[in-house]
N, C-alpha and C positions, 0 to 999 in steps of 0.2 A: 853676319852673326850666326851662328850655328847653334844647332835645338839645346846644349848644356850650358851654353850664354846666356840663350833668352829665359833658361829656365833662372839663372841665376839673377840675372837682373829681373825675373815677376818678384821673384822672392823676397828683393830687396824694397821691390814698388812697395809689396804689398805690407810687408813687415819696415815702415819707413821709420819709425820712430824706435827701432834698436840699430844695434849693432852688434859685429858678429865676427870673430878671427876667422884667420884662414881655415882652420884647423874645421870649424863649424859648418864653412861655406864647402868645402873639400866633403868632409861627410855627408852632405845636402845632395853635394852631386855625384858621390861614389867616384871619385878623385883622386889626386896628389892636391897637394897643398902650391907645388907649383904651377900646374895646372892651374889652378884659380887663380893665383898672380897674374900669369900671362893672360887668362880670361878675361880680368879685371881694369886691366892696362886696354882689350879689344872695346870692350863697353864703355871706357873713359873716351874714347877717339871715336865710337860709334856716337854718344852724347852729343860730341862738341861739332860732328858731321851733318849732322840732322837737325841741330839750332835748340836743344831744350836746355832750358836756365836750369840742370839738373847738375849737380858734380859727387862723385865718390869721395865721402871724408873718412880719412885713414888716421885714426888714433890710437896710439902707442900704447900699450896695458890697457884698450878698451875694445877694440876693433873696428870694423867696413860699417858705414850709415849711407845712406843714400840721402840727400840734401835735396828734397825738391819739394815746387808750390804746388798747395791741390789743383789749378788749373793744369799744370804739367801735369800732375800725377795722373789726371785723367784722360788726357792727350796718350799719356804714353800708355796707359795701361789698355785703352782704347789698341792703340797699330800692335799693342801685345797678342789682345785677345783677337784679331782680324788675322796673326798670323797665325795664331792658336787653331783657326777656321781653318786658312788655307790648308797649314799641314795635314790638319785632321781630313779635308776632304781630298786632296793627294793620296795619301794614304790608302784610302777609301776608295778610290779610283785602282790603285795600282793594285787590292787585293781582288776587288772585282776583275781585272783583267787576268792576273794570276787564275784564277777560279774557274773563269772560261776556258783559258788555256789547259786546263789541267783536264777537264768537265771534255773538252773536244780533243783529243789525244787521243789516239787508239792506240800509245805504246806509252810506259814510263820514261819520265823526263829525269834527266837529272840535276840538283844546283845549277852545275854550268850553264846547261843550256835555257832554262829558264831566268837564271841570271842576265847572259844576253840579252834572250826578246826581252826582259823588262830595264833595262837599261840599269840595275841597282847589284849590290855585291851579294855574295851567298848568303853572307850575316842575315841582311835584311827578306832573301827570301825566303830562310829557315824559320825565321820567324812569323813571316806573314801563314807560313803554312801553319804553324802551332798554331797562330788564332784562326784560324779558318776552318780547323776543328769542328770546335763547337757549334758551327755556321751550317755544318755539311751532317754535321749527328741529328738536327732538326728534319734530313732529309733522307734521315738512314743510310746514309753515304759514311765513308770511312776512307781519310787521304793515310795511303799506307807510303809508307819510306822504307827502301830497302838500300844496306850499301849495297856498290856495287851495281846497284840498277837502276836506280830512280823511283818518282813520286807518285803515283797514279791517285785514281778513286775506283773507290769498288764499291760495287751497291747495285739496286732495284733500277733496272732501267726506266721506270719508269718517273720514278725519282728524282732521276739524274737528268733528263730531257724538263721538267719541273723547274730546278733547277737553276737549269742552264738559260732559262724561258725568263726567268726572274734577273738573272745576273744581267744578259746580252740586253733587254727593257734599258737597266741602269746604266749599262756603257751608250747603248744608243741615243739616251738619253742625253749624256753629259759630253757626246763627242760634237765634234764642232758640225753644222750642216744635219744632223744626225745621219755619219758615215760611219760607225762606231760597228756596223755588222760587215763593210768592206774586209777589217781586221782579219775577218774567221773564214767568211763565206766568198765564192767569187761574184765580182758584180753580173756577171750573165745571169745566173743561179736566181740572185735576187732577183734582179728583173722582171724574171720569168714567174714566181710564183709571187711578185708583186701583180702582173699581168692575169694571173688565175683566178686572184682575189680580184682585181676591177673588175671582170667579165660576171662576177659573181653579183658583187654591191650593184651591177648595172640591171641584171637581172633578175633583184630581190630586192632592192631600194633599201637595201643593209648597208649602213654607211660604215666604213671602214676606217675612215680618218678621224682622229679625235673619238675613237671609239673602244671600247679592252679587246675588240676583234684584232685590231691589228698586232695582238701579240703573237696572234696564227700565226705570222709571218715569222716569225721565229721557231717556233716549233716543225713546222713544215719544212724549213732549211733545214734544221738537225735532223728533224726526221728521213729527210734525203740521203743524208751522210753516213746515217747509222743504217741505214737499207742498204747502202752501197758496200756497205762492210759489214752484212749478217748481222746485223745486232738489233732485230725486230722486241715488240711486245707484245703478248697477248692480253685477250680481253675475259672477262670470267660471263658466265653465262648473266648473272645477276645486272653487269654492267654494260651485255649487250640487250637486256631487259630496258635500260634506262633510256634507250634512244633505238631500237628497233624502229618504232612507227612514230618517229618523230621527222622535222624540218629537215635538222642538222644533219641527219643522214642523209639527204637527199644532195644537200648543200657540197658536203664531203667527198661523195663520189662524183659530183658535176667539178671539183676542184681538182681531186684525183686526175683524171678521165682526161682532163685537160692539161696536166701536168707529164702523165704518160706519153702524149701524143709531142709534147716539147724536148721530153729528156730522153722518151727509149727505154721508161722504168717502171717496171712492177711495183705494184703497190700489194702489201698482203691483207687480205681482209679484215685482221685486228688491227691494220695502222690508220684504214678507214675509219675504221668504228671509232679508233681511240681521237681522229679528228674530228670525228662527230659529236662526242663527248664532249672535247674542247669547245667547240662550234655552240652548241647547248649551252654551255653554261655562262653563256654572255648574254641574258635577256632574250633569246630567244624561242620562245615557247612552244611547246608541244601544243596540238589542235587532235580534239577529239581523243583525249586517251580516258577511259575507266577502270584500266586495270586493276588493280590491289595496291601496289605498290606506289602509282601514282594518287591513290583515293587515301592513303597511310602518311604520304608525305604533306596532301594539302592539308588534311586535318593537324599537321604538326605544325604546319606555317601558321593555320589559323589559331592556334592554340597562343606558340608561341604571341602572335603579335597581339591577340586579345591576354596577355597575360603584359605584356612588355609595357602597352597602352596603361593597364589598370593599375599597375605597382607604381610607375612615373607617375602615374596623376596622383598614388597618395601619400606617396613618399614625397614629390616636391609639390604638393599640394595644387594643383595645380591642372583641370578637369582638361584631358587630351579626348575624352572618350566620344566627340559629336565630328573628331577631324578625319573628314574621308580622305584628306588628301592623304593626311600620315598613315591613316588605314592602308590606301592602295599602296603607298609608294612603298611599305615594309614587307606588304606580302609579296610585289612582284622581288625586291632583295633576297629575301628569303627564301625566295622560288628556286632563284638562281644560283642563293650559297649553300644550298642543301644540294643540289645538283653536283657545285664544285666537291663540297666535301665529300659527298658519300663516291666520286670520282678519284679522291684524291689529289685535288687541283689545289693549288695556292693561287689568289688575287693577289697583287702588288697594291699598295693602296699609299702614290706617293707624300701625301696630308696627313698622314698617322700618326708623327709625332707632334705637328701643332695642333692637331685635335684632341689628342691626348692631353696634351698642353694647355689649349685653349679653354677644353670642358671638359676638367680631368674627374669632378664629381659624377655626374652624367656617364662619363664612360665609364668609370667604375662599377656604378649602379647598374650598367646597363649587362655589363660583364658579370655581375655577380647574378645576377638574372638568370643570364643564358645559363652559365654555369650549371645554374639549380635545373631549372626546364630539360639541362641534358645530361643530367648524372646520370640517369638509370638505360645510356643510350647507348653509354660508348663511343661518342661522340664528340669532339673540339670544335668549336668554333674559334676561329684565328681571330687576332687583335686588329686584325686588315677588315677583319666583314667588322665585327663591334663598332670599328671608325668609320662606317661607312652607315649603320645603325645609328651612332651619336648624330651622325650629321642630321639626319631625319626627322631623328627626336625634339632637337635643338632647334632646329627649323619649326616645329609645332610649337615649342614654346614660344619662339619669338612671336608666332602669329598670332598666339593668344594674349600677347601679352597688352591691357587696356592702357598700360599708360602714355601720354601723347607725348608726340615725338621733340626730342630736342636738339636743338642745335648748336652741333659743338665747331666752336672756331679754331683755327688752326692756319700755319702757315707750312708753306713745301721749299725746304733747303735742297736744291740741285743743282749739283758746280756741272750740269752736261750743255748749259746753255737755255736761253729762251723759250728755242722752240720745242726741248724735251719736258723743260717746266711746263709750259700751255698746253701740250697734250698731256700731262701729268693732271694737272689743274681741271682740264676738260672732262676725263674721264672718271676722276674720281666726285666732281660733283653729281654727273650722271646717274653714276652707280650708289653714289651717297649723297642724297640729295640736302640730308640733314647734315653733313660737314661745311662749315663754310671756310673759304680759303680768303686769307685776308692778306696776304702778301706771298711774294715767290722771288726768295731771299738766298743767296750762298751764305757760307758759314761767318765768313767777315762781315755780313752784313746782318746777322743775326744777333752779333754779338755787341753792335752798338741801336739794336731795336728797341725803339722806346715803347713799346704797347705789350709788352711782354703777359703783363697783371689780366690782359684781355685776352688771353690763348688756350685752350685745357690742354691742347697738346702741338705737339710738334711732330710732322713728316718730313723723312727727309731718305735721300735717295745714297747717303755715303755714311757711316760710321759716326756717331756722334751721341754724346750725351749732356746732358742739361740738370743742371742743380736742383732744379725747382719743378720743373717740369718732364714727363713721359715723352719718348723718341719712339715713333713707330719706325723703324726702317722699311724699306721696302725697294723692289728692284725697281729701274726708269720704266722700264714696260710693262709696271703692275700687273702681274700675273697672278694665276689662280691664288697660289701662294699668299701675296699679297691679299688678296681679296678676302682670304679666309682670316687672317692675322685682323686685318682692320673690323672685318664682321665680329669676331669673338672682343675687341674690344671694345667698341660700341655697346655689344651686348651687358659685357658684364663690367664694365666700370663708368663712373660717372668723374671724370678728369677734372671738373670743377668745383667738386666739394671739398673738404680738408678732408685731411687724415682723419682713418679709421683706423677702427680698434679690433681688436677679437679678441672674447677671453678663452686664452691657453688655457687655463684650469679646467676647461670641462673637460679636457683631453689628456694633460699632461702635468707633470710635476717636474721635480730640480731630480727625484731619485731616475727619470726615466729620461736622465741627458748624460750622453757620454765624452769627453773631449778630448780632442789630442790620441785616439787611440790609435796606435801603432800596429794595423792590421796589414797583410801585404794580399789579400783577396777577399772577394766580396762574401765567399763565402764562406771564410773566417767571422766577417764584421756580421753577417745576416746571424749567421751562429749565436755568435757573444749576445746579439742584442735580444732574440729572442728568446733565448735561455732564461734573460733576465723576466721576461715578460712570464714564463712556464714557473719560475720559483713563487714569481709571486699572484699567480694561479690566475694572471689575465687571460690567458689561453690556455688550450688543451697542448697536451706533448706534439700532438699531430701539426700544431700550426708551422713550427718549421720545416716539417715536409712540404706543404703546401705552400709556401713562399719559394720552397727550392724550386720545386716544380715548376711554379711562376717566372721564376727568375730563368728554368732552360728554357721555355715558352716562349718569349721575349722580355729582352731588358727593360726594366724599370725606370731607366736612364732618363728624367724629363726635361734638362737641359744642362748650359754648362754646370760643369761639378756637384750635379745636384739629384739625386734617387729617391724613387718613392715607393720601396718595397712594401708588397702587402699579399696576404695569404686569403685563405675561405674564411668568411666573415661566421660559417659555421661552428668554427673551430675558436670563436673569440669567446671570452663568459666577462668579460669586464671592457668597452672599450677604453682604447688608451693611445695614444700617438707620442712615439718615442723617437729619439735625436740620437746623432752621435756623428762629430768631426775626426778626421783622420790628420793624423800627421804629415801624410804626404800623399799625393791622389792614385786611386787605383783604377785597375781596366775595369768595366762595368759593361760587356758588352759590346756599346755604341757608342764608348769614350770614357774618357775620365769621371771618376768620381771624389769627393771630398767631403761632400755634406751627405749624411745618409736621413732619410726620415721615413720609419719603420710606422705602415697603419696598421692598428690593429683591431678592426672596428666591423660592430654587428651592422646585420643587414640594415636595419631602422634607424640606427645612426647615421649611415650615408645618404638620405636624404635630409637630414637636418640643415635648415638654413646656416646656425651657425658652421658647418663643415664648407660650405659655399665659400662663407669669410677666409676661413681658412686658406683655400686653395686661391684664393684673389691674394692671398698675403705669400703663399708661393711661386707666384703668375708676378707678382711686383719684386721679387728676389731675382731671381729667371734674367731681368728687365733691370737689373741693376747687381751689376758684379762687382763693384767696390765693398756693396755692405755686404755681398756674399764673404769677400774675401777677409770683412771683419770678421766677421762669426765664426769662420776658419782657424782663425789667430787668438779666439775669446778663450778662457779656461776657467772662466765664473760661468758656472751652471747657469746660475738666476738670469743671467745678462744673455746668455746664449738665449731662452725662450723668451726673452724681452723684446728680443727680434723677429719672432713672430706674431708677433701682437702689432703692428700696425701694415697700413698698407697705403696709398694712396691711389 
């Protein structure tokens, strides 16, 4: 089935109860009208392939309906959105690999020849480069296309090694064995200044594994490459200031020095320094400095995190101000992210968007914080350090928190056998001592479970959803990932009470829902929506610049089909939380979007409890893509916010 199929049969999942001519389904998918015939004829014999009691009914003066039972519907709309996944992270893989490829070039490429190494036609990689764009202007990079000559990147070397430090993490990351730097580099290379760094961890008890050190190893490769071929950086006095009489300089040149003596290769003294910087900015601290600049930055950490502590505690009411752990643990982050920033550096922080997800109030709050603390600075703080600040935060809460622990039961669906389930079972009692696991059930055996009334929830290790009850998925190897998904829900729902309510009116009204709007970019629909908010003097005129702003910063994107644009809470004079569905899904970024939800809210409002509710009622949408895909289809205003108001 191919991507205009499967888009044809969501549409029809989703939208079951019409029907629709050729003519309708042709436009849907920017078509012929035969085209969808023949389409239509592949998805009947895909149906009857696969065993779903689904059939295409074809009536004459009415049009196409899809005939199937909600249990099918779910089943299939389930391997939809699982393929929706694969593609998207394919995708995602091949534009990263593109990116490297372009990023380690020292000449223009052209189509063709990028078309080969990525095994895909020109179409697809003229287009990957359009959106890759936006990707590389975060980094003051510019992919230029010439005919005639091909595609390069042009920009700030030091930028571009940045970058490239960010991209090659993620390929290495997701390649099998993590062989993913083989691709670029030769393995001798690696080796060798894999070997600089052990000599190093061996002789400083710096551990390198499972640490953000070992993304040196990336940068030190490029940095090889680009010395071998003239294309050094320099250091500005202010930034040889930052680590002159620091570790990391010491670190650097013992790395150097030893690298030298392997390859035969001059190192210039800004490429030292600039790995020393690197080096720095991974918790490793300076001993003995008083300079100005080091006594200017701690007072600003101390500030900061004495300001961070005191808004949190009175905004979620909530006293943080006796925890020394959250004391140390923000000031030595902040040590490190002030280091990165005023460097230049970007963190990769791979938890960002289920944290965002998880404790999207929190990060908010904690974001609009910083924001304020560094207006007069000139200075950004990236949404990488924020989620690495939420985590902190949220961690003091939890410790504060007096109510006594409960125990929520639960069974683990995993078709990988036995002994994946008992080490499943094993470790997650360990690590949650308060979940109890009451059965370790595949999905046939789930379905005729008589104790269902006794479960809050259900784990399970493959794609599945349940009528009645929440599905935490998680990989067989319960990874970080994992850990942090099951923590955020423990935390913030309680799986065995009934539905809850939230009232939408303190937020919103039927005037501040849009549906059905026929936008082809987000930054059409961000437009339209906040206009409406400026006529009717919720905001100042400036708040759509600052949403824009937001929106190049990073995507708002917080899960399938679903955005949560929001500007400077400075810029609000009324709060108000506004809606608005699209006709058809647009690029957002980090993926499709459909559902937009526009905040438009003061500082004081984002700690209210009831905003908490809220984001549990967009945390339980997230979590359930049928009723997203109602609300999508809704065009009664009233009914569209009626679906925010409950949650379970």
């Amino acid at each position: 089935m191919n991507l205009r199929q499967k888009n044809i049969l969501e549409y029809l999942v989703v939208n079951k109860d019409k029907s629709y001519t050729l003519q309708e389904l042709a436009n849907q998918s920017h078509c012929s009208t035969r085209t969808v015939r023949n389409d239509l004829a592949q998805i009947s014999q895909l149906l009857v392939a696969r065993h779903y009691e689904a059939n295409l009914i074809k009536k004459p003066g009415v049009g196409i309906s899809l005939a199937i039972s909600p249990y099918e519907r779910r089943k299939l709309m389930r391997e939809l959105l699982q393929a929706d996944s694969k593609q998207a992270s394919d995708d995602v893989s091949r534009k990263e690999l593109l990116l490297a490829t372009l990023l380690m070039s020292q000449h223009p490429l052209t189509l063709d020849e990028l078309a080969e190494r990525l095994y895909v036609n020109r179409t697809v990689i003229r287009e990957d480069i359009d959106s890759l764009r936006e990707q590389t202007k975060g980094y003051k990079l510019d992919i230029i296309s010439k005919p005639r000559l091909g595609t390069y990147i042009e920009g700030c070397e030091r930028e571009r090694r940045d970058l490239l430090a960010q991209v090659m993490k993620k390929i290495n990351q997701q390649a099998q064995d993590g062989k993913g730097l083989l691709d670029f580099f030769p393995a001798k290379m690696i080796e060798r200044v894999n070997h600089s760094l052990n000599l190093l961890s061996r002789e400083t008890a710096i551990s390198i594994e499972n640490n953000p050190l070992n993304s040196i190893t990336i940068h030190i490769l490029f940095m090889i490459e680009r010395i071998k071929h003239h294309q050094s950086l320099y250091l500005s006095t202010s930034e040889w200031d930052l680590i002159k009489h620091s570790k990391a300089l010491g670190y650097a040149r013992n790395i150097t020095t030893e690298l030298t003596q392997q390859l035969g290769l001059s190192f210039p003294e800004d490429e030292i320094g600039y790995l020393a910087l690197r080096i720095s900015s991974f918790n490793i601290h300076n001993e003995g400095r008083t300079d100005a600049y080091y006594e200017e930055m701690k007072q600003t950490v101390e500030k900061i995190t004495y300001v961070l502590i005191r808004e949190v505690s009175q905004l979620l009411e909530i006293d943080l101000s006796e925890d020394c752990i959250l004391r140390n643990n923000l000031q030595q982050h902040l040590d490190s992210t002030f280091t990165r920033i005023n460097s230049g550096f970007h963190i990769s922080n791979p938890l960002k968007v289920e944290i965002m997800r998880a404790y999207t109030q929190l990060f908010m709050l904690i974001q609009v914080l910083v924001e304020e603390l560094l207006e007069e600075t000139n200075l950004v703080m990236p949404e990488e350090e924020i989620a690495y600040l939420t985590v902190h935060l949220q961690g003091a809460i939890e410790r504060q928190k007096k109510v006594a622990k409960r125990t929520f039961k639960s069974v683990i669906i995993c078709e990988f056998g036995m002994g994946v389930s008992a080490f499943l079972e094993a470790k997650i009692k360990r690590i949650f001592p308060t979940i109890d696991i009451l059965e370790l059930l595949s999905i046939a055996e789930l379905e005729v479970y008589n104790n269902l009334n006794d479960l809050d929830f259900i784990i399970s290790t493959v794609p599945y959803q349940h009528e009645k009850l929440q599905v935490l998925e998680i990989s067989p190897l319960l990874e970080e990932r994992d850990l942090t998904l099951l923590r955020a829900f423990l935390v913030e729902y309680e799986p065995s009470l009934p539905t809850k309510h939230f009232d939408i009116s303190l937020f919103s009204q039927p005037f501040l829902v849009e549906t059905q709007i026929d936008q082809k970019s987000k930054k059409e629909v961000i437009t339209q929506m906040v206009q409406k908010l400026i006529k009717k003097g919720y905001v100042a005129p400036s708040y759509l610049e600052s949403v824009r702003h937001r929106e190049e910063t990073s995507s708002t994107r917080i899960g399938h089909l679903l955005a949560l644009p929001h500007g400077n809470p400075q810029e609000v004079r009324h709060s108000s939380i506004s809606f608005a569905t699209l006709t058809s899904p647009i690029e957002w970024g980090n993926g499709e979007v459909q559902v937009v939800v526009l905040l438009g809210l003061k500082k004081h409002d984002l700690g209210r409890s009831e905003l908490k509710e809220f984001f549990s009622v967009l945390h339980y949408l997230n979590e359930h893509p049928l009723i997203l895909a109602d609300i999508i289809k809704e065009t009664d205003k009233l009914k569209v916010l009626e679906y925010f108001t409950k949650y379970e």
